[in-house]
PyMOL Python script that loads the backbone (N, CA, C, O; Angstrom):
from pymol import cmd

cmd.read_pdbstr("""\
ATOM      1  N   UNK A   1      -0.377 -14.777 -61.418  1.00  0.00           N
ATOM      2  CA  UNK A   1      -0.942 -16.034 -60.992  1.00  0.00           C
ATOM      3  C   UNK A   1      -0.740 -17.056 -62.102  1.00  0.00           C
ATOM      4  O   UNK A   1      -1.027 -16.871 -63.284  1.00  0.00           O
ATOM      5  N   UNK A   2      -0.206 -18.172 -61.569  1.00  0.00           N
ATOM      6  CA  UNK A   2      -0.081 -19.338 -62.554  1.00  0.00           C
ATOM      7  C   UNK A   2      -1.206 -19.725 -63.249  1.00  0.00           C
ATOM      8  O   UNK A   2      -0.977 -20.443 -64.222  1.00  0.00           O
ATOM      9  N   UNK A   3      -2.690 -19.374 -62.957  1.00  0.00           N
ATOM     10  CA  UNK A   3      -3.550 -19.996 -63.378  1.00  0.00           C
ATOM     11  C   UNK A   3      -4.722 -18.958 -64.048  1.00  0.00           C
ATOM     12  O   UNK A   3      -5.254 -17.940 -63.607  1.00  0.00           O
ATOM     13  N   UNK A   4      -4.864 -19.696 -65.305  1.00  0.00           N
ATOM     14  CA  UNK A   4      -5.901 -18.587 -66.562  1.00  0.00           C
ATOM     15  C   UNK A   4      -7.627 -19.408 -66.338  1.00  0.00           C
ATOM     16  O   UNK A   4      -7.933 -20.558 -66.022  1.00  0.00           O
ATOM     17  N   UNK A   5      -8.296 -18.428 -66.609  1.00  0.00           N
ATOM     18  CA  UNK A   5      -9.494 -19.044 -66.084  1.00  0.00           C
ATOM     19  C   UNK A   5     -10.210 -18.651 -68.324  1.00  0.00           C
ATOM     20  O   UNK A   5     -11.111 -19.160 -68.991  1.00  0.00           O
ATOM     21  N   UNK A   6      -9.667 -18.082 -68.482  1.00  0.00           N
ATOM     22  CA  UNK A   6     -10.162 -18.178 -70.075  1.00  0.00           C
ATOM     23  C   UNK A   6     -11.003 -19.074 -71.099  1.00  0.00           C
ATOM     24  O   UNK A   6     -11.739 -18.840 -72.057  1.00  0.00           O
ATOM     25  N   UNK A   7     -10.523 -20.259 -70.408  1.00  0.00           N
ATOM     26  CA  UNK A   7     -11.336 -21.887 -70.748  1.00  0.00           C
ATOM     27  C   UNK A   7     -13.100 -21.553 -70.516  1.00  0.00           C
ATOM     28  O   UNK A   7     -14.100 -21.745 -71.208  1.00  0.00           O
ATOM     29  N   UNK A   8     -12.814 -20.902 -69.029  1.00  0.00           N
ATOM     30  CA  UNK A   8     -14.268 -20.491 -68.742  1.00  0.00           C
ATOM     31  C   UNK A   8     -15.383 -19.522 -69.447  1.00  0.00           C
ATOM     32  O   UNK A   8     -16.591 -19.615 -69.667  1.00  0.00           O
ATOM     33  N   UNK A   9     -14.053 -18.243 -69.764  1.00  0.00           N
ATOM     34  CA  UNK A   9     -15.224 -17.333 -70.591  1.00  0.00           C
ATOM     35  C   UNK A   9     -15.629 -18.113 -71.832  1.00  0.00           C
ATOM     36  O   UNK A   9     -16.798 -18.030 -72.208  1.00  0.00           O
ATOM     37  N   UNK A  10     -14.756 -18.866 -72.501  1.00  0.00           N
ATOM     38  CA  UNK A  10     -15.108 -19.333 -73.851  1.00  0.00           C
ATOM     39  C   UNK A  10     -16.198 -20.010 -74.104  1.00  0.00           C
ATOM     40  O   UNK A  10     -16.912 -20.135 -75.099  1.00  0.00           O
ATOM     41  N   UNK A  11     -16.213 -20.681 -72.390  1.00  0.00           N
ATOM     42  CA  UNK A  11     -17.571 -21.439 -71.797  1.00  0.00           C
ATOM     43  C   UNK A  11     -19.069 -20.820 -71.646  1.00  0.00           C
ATOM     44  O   UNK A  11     -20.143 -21.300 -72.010  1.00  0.00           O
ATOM     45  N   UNK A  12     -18.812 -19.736 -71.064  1.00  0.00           N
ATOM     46  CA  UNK A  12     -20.020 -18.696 -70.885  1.00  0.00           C
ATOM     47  C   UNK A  12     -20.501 -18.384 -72.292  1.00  0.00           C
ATOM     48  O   UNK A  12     -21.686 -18.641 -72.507  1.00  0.00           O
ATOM     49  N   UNK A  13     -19.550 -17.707 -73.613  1.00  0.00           N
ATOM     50  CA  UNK A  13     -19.714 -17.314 -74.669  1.00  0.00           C
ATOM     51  C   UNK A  13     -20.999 -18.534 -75.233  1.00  0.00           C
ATOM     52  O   UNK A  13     -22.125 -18.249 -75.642  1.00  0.00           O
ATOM     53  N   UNK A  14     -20.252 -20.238 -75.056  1.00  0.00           N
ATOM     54  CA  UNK A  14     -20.734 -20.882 -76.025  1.00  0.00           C
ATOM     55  C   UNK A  14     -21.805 -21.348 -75.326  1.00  0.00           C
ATOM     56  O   UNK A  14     -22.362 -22.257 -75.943  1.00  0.00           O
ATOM     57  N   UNK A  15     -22.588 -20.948 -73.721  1.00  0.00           N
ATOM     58  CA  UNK A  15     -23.588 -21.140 -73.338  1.00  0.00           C
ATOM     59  C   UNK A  15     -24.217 -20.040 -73.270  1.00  0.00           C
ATOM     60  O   UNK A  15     -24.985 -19.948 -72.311  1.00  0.00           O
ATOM     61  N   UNK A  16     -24.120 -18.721 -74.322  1.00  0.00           N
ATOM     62  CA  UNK A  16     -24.303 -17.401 -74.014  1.00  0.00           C
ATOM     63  C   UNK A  16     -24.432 -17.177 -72.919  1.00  0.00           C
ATOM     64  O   UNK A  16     -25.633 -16.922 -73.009  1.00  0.00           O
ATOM     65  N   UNK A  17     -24.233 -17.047 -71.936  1.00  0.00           N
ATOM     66  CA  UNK A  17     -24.259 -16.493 -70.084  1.00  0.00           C
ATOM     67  C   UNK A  17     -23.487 -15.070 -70.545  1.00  0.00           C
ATOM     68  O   UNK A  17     -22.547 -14.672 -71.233  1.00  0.00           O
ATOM     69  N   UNK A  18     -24.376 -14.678 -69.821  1.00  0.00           N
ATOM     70  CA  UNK A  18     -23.555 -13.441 -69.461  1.00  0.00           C
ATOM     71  C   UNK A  18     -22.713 -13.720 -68.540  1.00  0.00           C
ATOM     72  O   UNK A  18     -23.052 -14.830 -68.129  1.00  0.00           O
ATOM     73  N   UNK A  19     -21.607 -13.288 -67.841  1.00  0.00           N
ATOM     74  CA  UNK A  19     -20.878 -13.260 -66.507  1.00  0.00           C
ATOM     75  C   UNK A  19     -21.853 -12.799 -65.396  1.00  0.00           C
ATOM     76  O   UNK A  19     -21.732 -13.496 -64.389  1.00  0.00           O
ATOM     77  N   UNK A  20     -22.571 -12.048 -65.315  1.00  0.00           N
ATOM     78  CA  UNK A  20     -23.820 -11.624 -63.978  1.00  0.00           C
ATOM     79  C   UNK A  20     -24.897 -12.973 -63.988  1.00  0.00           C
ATOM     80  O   UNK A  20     -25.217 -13.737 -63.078  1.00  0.00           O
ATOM     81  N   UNK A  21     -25.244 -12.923 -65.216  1.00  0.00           N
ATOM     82  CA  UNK A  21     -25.698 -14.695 -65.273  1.00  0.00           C
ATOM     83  C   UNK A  21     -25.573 -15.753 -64.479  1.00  0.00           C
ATOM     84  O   UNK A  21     -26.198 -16.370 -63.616  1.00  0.00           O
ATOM     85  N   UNK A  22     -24.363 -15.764 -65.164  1.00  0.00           N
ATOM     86  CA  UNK A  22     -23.416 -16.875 -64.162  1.00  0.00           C
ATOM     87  C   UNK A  22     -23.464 -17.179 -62.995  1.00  0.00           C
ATOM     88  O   UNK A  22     -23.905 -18.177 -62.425  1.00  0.00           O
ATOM     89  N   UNK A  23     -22.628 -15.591 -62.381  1.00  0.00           N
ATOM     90  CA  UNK A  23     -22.735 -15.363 -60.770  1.00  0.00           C
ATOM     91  C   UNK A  23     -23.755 -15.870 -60.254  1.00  0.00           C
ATOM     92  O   UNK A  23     -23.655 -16.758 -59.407  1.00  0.00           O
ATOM     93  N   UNK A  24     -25.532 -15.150 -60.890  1.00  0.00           N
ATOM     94  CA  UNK A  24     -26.355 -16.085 -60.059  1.00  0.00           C
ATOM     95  C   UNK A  24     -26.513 -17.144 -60.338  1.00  0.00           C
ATOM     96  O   UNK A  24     -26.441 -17.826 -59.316  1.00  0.00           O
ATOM     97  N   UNK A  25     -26.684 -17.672 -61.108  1.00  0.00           N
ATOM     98  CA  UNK A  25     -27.118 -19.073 -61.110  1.00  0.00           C
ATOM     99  C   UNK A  25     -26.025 -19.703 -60.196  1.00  0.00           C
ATOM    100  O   UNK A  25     -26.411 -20.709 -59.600  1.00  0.00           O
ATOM    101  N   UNK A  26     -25.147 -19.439 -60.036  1.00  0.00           N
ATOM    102  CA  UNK A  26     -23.844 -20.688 -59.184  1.00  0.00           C
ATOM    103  C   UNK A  26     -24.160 -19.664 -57.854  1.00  0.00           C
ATOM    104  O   UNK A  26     -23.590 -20.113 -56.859  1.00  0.00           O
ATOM    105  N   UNK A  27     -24.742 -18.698 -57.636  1.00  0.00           N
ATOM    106  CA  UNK A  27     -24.602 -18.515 -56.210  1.00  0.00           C
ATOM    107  C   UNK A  27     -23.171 -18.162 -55.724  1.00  0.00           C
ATOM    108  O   UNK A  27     -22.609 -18.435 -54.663  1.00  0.00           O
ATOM    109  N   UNK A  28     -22.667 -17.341 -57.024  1.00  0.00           N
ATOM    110  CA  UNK A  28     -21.224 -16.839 -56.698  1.00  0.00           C
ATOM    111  C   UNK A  28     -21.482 -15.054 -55.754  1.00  0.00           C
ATOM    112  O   UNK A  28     -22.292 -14.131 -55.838  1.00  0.00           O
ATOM    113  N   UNK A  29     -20.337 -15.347 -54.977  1.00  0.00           N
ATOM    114  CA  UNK A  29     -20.682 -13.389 -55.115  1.00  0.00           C
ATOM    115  C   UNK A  29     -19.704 -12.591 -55.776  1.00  0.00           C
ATOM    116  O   UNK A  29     -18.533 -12.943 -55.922  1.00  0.00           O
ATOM    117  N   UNK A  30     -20.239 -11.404 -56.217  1.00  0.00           N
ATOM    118  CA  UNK A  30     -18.882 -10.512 -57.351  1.00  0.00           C
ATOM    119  C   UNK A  30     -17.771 -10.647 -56.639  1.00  0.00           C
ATOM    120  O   UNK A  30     -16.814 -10.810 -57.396  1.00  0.00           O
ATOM    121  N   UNK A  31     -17.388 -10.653 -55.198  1.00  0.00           N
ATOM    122  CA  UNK A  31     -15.610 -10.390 -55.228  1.00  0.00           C
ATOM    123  C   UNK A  31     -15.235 -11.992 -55.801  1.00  0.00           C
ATOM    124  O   UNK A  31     -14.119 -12.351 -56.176  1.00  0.00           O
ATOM    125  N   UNK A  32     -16.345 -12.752 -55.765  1.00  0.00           N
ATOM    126  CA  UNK A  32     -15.497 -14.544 -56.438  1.00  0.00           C
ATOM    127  C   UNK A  32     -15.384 -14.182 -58.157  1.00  0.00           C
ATOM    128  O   UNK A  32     -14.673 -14.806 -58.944  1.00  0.00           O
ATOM    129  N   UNK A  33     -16.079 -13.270 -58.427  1.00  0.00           N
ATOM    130  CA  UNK A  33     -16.203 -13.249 -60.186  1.00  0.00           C
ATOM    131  C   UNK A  33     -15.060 -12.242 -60.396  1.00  0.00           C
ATOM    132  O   UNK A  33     -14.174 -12.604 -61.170  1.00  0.00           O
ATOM    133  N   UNK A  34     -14.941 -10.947 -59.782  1.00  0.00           N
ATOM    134  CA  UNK A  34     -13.611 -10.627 -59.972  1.00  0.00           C
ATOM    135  C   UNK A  34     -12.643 -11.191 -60.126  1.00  0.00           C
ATOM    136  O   UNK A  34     -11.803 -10.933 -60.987  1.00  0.00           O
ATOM    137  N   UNK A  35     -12.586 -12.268 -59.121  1.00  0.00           N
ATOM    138  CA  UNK A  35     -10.980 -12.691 -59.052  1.00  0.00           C
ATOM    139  C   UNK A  35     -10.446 -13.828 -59.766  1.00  0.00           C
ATOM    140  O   UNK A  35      -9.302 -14.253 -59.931  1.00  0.00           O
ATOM    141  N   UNK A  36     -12.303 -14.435 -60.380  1.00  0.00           N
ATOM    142  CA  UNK A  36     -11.653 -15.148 -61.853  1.00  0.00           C
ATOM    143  C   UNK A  36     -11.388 -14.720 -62.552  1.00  0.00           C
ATOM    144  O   UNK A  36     -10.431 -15.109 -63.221  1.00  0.00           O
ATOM    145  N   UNK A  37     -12.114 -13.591 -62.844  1.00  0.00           N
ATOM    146  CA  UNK A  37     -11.534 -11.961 -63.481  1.00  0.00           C
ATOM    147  C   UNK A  37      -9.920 -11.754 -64.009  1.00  0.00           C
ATOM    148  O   UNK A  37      -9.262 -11.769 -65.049  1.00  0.00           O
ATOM    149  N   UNK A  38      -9.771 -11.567 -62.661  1.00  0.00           N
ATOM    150  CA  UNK A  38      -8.318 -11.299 -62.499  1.00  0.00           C
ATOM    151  C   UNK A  38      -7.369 -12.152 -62.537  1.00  0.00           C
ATOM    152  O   UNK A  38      -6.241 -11.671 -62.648  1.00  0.00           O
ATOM    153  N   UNK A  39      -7.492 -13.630 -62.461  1.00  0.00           N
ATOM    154  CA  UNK A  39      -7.218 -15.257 -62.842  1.00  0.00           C
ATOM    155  C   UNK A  39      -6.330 -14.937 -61.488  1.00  0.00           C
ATOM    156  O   UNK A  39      -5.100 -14.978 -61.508  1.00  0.00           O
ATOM    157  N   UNK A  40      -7.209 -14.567 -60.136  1.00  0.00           N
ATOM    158  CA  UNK A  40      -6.521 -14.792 -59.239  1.00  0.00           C
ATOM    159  C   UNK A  40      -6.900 -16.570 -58.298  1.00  0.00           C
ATOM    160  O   UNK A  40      -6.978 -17.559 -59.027  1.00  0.00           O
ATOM    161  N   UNK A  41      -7.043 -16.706 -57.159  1.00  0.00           N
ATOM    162  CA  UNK A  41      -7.276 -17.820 -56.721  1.00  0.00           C
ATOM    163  C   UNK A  41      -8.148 -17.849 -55.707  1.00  0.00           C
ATOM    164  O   UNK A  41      -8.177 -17.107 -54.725  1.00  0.00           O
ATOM    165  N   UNK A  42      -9.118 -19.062 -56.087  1.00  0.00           N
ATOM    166  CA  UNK A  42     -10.871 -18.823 -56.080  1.00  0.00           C
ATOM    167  C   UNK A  42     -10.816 -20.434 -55.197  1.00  0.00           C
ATOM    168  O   UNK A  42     -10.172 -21.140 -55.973  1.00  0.00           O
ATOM    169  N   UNK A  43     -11.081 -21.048 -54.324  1.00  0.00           N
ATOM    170  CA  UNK A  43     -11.173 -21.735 -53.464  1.00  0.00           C
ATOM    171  C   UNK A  43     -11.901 -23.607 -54.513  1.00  0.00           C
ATOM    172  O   UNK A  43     -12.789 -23.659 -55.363  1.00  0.00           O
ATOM    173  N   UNK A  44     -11.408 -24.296 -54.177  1.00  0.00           N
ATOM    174  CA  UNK A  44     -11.603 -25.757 -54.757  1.00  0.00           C
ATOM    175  C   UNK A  44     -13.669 -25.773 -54.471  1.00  0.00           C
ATOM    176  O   UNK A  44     -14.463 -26.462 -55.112  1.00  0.00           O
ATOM    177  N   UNK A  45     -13.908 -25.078 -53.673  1.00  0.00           N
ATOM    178  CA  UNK A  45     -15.634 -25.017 -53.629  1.00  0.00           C
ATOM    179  C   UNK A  45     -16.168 -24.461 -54.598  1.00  0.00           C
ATOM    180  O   UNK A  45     -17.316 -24.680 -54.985  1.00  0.00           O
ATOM    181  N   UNK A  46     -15.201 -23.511 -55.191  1.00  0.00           N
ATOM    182  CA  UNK A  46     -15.646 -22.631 -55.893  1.00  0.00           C
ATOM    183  C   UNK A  46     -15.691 -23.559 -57.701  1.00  0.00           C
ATOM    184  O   UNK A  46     -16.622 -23.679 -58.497  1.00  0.00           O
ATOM    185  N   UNK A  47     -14.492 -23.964 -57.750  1.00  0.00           N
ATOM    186  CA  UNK A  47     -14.344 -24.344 -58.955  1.00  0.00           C
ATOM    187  C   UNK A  47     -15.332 -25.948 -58.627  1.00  0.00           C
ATOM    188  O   UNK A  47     -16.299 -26.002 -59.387  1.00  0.00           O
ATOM    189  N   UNK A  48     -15.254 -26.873 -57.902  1.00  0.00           N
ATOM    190  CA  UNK A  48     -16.429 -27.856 -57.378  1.00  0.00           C
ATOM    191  C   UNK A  48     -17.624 -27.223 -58.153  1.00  0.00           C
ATOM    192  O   UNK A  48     -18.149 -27.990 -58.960  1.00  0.00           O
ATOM    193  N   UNK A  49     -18.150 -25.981 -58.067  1.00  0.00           N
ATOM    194  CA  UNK A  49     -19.248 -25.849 -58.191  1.00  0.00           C
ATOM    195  C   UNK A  49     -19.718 -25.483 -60.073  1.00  0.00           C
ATOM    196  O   UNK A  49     -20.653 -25.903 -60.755  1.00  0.00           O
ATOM    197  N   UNK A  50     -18.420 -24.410 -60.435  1.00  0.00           N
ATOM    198  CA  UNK A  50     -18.513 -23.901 -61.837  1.00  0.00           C
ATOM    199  C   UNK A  50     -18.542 -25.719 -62.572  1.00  0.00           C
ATOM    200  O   UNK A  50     -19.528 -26.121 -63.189  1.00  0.00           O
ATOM    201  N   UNK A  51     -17.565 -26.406 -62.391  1.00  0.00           N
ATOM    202  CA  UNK A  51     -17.602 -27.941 -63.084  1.00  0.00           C
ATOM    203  C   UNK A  51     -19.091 -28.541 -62.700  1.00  0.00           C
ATOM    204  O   UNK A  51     -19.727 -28.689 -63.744  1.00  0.00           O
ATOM    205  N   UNK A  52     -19.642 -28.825 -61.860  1.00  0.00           N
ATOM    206  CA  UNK A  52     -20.830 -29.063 -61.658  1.00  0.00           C
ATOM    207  C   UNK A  52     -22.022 -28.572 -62.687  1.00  0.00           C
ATOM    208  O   UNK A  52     -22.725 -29.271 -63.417  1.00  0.00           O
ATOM    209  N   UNK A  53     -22.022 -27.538 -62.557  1.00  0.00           N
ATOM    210  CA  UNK A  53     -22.894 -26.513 -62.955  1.00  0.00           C
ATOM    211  C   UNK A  53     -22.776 -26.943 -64.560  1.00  0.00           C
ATOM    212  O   UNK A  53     -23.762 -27.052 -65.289  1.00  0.00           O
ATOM    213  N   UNK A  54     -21.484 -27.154 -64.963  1.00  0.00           N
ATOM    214  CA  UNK A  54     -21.387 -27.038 -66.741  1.00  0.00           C
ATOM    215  C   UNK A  54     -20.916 -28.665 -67.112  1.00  0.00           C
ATOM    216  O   UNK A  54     -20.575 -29.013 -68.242  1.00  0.00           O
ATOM    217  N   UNK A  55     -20.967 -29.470 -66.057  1.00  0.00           N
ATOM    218  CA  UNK A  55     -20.862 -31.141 -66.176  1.00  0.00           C
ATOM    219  C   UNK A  55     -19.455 -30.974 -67.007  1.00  0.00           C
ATOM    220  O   UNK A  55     -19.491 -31.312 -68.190  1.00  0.00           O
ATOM    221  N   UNK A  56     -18.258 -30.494 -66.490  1.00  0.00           N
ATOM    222  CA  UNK A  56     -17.244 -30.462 -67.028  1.00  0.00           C
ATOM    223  C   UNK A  56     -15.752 -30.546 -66.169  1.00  0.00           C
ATOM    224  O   UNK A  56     -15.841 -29.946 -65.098  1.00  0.00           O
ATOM    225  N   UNK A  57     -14.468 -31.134 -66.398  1.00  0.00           N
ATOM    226  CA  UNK A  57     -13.438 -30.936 -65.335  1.00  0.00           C
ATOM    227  C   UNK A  57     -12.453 -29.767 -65.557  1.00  0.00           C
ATOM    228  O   UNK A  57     -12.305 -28.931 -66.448  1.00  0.00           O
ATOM    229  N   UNK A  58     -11.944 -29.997 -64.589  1.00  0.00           N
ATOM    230  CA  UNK A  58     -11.384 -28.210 -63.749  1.00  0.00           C
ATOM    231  C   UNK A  58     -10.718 -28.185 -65.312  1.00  0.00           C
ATOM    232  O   UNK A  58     -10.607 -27.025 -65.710  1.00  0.00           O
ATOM    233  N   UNK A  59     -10.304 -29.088 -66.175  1.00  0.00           N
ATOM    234  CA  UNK A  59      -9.391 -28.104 -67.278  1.00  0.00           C
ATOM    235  C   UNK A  59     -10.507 -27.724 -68.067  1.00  0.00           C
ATOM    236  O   UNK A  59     -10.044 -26.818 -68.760  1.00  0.00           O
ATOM    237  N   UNK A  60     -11.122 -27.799 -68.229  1.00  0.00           N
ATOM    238  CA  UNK A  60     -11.939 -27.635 -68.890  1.00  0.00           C
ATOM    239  C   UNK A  60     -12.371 -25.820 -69.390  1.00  0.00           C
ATOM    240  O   UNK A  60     -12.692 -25.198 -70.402  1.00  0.00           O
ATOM    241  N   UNK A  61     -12.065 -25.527 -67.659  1.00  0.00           N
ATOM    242  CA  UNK A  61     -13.081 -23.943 -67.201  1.00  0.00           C
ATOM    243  C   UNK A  61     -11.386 -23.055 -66.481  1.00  0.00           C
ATOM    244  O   UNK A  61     -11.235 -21.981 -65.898  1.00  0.00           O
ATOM    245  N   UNK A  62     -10.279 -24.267 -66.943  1.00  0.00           N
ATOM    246  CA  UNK A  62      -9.149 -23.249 -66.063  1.00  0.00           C
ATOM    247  C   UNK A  62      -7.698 -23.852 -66.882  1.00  0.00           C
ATOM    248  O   UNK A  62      -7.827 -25.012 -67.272  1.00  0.00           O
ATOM    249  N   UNK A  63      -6.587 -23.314 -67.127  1.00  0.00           N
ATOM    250  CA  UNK A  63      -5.127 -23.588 -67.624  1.00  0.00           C
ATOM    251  C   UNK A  63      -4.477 -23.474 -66.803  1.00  0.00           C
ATOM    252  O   UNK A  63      -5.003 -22.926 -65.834  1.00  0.00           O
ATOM    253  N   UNK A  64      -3.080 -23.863 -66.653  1.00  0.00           N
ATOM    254  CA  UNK A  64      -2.081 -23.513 -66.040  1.00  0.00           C
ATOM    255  C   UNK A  64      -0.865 -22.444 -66.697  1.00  0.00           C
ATOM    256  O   UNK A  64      -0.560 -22.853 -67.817  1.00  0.00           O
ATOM    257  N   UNK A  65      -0.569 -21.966 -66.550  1.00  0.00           N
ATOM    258  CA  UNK A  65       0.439 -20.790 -67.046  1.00  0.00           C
ATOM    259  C   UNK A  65       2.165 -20.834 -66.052  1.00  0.00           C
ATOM    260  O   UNK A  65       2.791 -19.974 -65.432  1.00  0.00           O
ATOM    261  N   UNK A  66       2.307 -21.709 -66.230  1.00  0.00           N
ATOM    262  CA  UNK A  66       3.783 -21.542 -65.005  1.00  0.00           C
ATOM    263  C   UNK A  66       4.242 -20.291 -65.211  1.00  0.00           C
ATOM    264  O   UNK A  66       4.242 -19.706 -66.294  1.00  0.00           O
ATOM    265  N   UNK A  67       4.679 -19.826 -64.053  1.00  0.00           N
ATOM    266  CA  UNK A  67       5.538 -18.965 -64.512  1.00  0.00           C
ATOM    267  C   UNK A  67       6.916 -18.875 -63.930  1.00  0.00           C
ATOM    268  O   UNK A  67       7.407 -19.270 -62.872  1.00  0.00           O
ATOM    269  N   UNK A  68       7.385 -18.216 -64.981  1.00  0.00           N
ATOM    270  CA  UNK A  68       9.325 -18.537 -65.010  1.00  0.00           C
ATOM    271  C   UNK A  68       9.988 -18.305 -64.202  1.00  0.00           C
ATOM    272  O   UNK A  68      10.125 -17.083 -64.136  1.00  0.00           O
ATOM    273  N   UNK A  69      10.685 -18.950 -63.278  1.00  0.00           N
ATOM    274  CA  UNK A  69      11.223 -18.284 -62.195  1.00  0.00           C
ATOM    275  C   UNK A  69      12.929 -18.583 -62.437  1.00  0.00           C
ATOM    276  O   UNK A  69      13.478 -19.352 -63.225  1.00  0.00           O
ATOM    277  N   UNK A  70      13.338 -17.914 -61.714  1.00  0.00           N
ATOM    278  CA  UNK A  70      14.898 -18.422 -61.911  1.00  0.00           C
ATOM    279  C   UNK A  70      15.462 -19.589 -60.612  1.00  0.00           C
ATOM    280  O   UNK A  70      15.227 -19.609 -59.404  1.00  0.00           O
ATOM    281  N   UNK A  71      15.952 -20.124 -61.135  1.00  0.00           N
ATOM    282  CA  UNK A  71      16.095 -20.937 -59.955  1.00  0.00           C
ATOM    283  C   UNK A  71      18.181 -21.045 -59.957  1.00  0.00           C
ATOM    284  O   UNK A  71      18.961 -20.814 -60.881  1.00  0.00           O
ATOM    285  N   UNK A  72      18.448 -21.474 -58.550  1.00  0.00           N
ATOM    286  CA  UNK A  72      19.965 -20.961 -58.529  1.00  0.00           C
ATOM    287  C   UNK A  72      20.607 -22.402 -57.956  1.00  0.00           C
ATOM    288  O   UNK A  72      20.388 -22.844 -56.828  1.00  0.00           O
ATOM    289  N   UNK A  73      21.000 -22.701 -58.435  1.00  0.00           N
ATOM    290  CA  UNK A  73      22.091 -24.096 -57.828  1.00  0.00           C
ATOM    291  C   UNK A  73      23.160 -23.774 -57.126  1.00  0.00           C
ATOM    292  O   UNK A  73      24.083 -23.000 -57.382  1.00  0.00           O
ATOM    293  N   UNK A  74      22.929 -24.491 -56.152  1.00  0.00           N
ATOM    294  CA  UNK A  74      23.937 -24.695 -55.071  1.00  0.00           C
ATOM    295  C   UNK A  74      24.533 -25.695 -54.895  1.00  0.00           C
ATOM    296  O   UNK A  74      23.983 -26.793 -54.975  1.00  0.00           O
ATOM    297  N   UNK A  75      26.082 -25.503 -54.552  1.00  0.00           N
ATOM    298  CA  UNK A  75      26.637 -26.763 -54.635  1.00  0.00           C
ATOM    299  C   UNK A  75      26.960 -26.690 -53.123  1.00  0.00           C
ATOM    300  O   UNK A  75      27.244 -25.742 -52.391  1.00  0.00           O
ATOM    301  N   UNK A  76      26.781 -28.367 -52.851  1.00  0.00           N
ATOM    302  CA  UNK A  76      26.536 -28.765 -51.521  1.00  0.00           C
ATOM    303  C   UNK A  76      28.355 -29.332 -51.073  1.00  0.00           C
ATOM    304  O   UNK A  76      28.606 -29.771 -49.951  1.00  0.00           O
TER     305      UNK A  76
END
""", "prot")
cmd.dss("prot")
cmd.show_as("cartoon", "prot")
cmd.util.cbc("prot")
cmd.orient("prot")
C-alpha cells in the first residue's frame, strides 16, 4: 500500500494513548485499527475523524510511499 500511517503512532506515543485507547475514544472498531496496522486503506470517515480527534491534517497522522512501478512506452 502506498500509504504509511506511522505519523500516527508517533502521535499516540506523544499523547501517550495506547492504540486500544485510541480505538475507543474515536469509536473505531479493531478490524479499522488493524488495517492502519497494516497501512492498509481505512475510509476518508475514518481518517475525518483521527484529524478531528487530534486537531491535525491527514499528513500529519499519514505519508505517502509511492510505489515503483515499471511503466512501458508505447509508440503510437
Amino acid at each position: 500500500m502506498p500509504f504509511s500511517y506511522k505519523p500516527l503512532w508517533k502521535l499516540l506515543v506523544e499523547h501517550e494513548l495506547t492504540k486500544t485507547e485510541f480505538r475507543e475514544k474515536l469509536g473505531l472498531s479493531t478490524a479499522t485499527l488493524a488495517k492502519l496496522g497494516k497501512d492498509e486503506y481505512v475510509s476518508l470517515e475514518v481518517i475525518d475523524k483521527i484529524c478531528t480527534h487530534f486537531g491535525v491534517q491527514p499528513n500529519e497522522i499519514m505519508e505517502h510511499k509511492p510505489e515503483l512501478r515499471k511503466y512501458h512506452l508505447i509508440k503510437i
